[in-house]
C-alpha positions in Angstrom: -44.5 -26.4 42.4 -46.5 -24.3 44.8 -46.3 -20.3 45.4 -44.8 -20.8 48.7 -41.6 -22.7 46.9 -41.3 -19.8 44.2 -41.8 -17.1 47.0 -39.0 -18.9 48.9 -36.5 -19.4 45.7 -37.2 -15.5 44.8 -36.2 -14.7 48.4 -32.8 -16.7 48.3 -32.3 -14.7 45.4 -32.8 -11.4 46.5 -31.1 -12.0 49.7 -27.9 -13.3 48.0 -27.9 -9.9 45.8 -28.6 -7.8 48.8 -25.9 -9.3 50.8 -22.9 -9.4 47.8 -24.0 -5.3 47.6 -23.7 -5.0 51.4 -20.5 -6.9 51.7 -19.2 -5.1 48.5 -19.8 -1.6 49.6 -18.0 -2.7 53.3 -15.2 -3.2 51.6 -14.6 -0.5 49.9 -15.3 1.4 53.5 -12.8 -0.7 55.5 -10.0 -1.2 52.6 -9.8 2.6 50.4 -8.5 2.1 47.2 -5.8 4.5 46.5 -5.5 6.9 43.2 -2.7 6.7 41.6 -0.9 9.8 40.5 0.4 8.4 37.2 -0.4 5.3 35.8 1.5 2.3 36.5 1.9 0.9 32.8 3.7 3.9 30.7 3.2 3.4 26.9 4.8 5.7 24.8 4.0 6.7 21.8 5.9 7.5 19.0 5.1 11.1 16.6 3.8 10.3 12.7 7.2 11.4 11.4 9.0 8.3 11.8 6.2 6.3 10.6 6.2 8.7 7.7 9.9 8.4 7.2 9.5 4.6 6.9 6.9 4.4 4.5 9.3 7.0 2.4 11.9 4.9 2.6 12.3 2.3 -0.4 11.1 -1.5 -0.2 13.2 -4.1 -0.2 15.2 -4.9 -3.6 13.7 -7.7 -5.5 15.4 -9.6 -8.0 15.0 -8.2 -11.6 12.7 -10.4 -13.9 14.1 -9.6 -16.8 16.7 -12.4 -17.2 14.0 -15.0 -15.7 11.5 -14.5 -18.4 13.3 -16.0 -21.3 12.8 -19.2 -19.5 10.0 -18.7 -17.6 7.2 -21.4 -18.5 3.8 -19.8 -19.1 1.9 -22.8 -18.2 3.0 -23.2 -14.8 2.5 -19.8 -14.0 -1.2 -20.5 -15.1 -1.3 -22.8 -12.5 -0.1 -20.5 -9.7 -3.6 -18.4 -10.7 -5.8 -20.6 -8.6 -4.3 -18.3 -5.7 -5.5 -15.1 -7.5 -9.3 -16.7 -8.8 -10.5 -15.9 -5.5 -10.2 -12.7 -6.0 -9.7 -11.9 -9.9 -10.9 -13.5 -12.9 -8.6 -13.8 -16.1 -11.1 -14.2 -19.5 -11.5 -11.8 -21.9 -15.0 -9.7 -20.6 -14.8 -11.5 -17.5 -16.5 -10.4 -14.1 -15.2 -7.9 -11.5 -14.6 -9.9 -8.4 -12.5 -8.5 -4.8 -10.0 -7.8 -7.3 -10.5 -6.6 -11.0 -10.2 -8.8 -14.1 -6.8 -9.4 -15.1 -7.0 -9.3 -18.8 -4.6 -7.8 -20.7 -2.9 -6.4 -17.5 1.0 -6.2 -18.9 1.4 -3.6 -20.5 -1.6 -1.6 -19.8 -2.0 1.3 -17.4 -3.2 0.4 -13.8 -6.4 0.9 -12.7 -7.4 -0.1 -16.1 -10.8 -1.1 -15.9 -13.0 1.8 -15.8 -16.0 1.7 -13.4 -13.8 -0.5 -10.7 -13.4 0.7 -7.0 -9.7 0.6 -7.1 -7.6 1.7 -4.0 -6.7 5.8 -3.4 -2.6 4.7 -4.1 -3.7 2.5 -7.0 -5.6 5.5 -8.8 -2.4 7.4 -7.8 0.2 5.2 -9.2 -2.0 5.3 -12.5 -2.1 8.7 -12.7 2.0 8.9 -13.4 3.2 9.8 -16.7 5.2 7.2 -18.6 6.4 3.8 -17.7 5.8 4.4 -13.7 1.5 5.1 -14.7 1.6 1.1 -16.2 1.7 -2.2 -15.6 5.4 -3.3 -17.1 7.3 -6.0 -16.2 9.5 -5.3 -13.5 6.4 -3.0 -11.9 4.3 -6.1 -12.1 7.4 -8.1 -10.3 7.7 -6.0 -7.8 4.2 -5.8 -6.9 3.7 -9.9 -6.7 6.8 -9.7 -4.7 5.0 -7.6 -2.0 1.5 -5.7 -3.0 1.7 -3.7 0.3 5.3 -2.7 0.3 5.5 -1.6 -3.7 2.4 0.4 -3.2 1.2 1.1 0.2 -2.2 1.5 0.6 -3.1 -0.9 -1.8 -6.3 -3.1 -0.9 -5.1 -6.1 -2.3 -5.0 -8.6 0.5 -2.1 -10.9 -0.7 1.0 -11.4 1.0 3.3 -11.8 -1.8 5.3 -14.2 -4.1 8.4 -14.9 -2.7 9.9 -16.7 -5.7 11.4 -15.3 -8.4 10.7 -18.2 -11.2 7.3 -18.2 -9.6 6.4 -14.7 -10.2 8.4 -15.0 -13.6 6.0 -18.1 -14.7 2.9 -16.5 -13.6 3.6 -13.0 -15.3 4.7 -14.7 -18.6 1.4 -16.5 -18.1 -0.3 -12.9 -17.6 1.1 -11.7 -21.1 -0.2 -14.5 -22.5 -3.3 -13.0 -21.8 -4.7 -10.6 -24.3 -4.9 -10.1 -28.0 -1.3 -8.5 -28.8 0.8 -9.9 -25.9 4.0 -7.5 -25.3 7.1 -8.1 -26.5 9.5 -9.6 -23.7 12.3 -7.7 -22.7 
């Protein structure tokens, strides 16, 4: 290809810009665009109280887990783990993944495992005297249930367990999982 073929191909080119700007800024001559005094599309926005009122309000109820441990099977709540290994890891001395290890969880206070980079509302609900600063039971159940809505804030990217014999089976499972397992309820 000779200059005189790149000299004509750069020409087309500029020509074709010069006449879209041309055309472009005609338009805008000939047909005004008009300002709007309010915009057409009106979103409103709510204020934070409500927001802050729903978050205050209580989760849903879940089903006491009480009455399902007695025959809740331990073994096939280890199998519902290999949803949680992603994230958590279950030996004794085991690694910190996403999540922390779960060893000796029930019973114990949350945010157990010093050093880990738990969430702001996880450190808080630790920090609560008595039963409500530990892992128990029906605290456990209701966190499986739904992680978000029994502790918002919480990092822990799970959606929930929405069966009751599941959440039974994997917490007996849990329990089984330390040196002095606690006494079921």
């Amino acid at each position: 290809m000779n200059s005189y073929e790149l000299n004509k191909i750069f020409g087309a080119v500029v020509t074709s810009v010069l006449v879209v700007t041309v055309i472009g800024f005609l338009s805008n001559l000939l047909v005004a665009p008009q300002k709007l005094e309010k915009t057409v599309l009106d979103i409103k926005v709510e204020s934070a109280a409500p927001a802050a009122q729903a978050a205050a309000e209580p989760a849903a109820q879940v089903e006491p887990i009480g009455p399902l441990l007695a025959s809740a099977n331990a073994s096939a709540g280890a199998a519902l783990l290999r949803n949680c290994t992603s994230c958590h890891s279950f030996e004794k001395g085991g690694r910190n993944g996403v999540g922390p290890n779960m060893w000796d969880v029930v019973g114990n206070k949350k945010a157990h495992i010093d050093g880990f980079a738990y969430s702001q509302a996880l450190v808080a609900a630790a920090a609560k005297p008595g039963a409500d600063g530990l892992w128990g039971y029906e605290q456990l159940n209701q966190f499986l249930a739904n992680p978000r809505a029994y502790m918002p804030g919480t990092r822990m990217a799970y959606a929930g367990m929405r069966r009751a014999e599941d959440r039974a089976n994997l917490i007996a499972h849990l329990r089984t999982l330390s040196d002095n397992p606690k006494p079921l309820p």
